[in-house]
C-alpha positions, -999 to 999 in steps of 0.1 A, spaced: 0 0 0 11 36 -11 22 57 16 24 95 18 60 110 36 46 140 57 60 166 74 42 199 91 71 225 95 67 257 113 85 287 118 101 274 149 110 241 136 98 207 125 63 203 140 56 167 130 71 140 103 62 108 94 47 82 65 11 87 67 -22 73 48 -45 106 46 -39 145 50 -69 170 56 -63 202 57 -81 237 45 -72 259 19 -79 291 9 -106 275 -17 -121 249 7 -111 218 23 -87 197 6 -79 156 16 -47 143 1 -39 104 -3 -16 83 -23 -4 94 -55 -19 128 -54 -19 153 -83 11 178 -77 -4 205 -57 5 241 -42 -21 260 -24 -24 285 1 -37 271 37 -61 296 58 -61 289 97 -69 249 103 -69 214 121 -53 199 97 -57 163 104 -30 135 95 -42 98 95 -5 83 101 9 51 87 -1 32 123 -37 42 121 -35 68 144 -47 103 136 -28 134 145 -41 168 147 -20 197 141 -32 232 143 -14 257 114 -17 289 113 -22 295 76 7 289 52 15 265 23 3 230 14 30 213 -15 20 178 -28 43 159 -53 56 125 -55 39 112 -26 52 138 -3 32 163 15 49 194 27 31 215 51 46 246 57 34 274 83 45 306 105 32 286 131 24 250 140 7 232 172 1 194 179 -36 195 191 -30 173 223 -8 201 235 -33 224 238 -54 235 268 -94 235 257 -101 260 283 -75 285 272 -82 281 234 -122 287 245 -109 317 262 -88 333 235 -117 324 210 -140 344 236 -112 371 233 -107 375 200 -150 373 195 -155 399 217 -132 424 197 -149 413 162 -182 420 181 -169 459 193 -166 464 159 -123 457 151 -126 443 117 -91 451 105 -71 422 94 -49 414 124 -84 409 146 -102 389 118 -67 362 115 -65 359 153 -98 349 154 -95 323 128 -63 315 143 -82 307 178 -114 293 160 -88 264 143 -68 260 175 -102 250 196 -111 228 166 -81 214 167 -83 209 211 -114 194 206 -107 169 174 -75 153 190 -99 151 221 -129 131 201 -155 160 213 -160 178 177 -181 203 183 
């Protein structure tokens, strides 16, 4: 069986690497799953749980905070300013920077920097919650 090499690389460093079955992540046109012998791609990612069902059968989430998504040859390059494994992060804080980051979108700061932390803290409760089976 055809396996896909993956690694999720963030501005600090390599996030996560591995041979995996299934990628899921979301790009700036909608939501795209990679598997085996993919069509070369390069798209833009938008704040996401990307999901990676490894090579074991376990599935890994990984929060990104936008960035790049390059498929070719059965490797899968994710590539982002910042990177998170799911399990790492605490569901209470993530509800309470979502809350945060709401409450300024709701008093009316729409620039950009307010609208990407928001998505930023939507993906990384997402993200909490998937690698904690309660997808809400």
């Amino acid at each position: 069986m055809s396996q896909l090499q993956v690694e999720v690389v963030a501005a600090a460093g390599m996030a996560w690497e591995g041979p995996a079955l299934s990628v899921t992540a979301r790009t700036s046109e909608g939501d795209i799953g990679i598997l085996p012998n993919h069509e070369p791609i390069l798209a833009t990612l938008v704040p996401c749980a990307a999901e990676i069902l490894t090579a074991d059968g376990r599935r890994e989430v990984i929060v990104v905070d936008g960035g790049f998504i390059s498929v070719a040859d059965n490797r899968v390059s994710v590539l982002s300013p910042l990177a998170r494994i799911a399990s790492e992060i605490d569901v209470n804080a993530a509800e309470h920077e979502l809350a945060a980051a709401e409450k300024r979108l709701n008093a009316g700061e729409g620039d950009e920097e307010t609208r990407h932390h928001y998505l930023r803290a939507q993906a990384q409760l997402k993200a909490a919650q998937l690698a904690r089976g309660r997808d809400n």
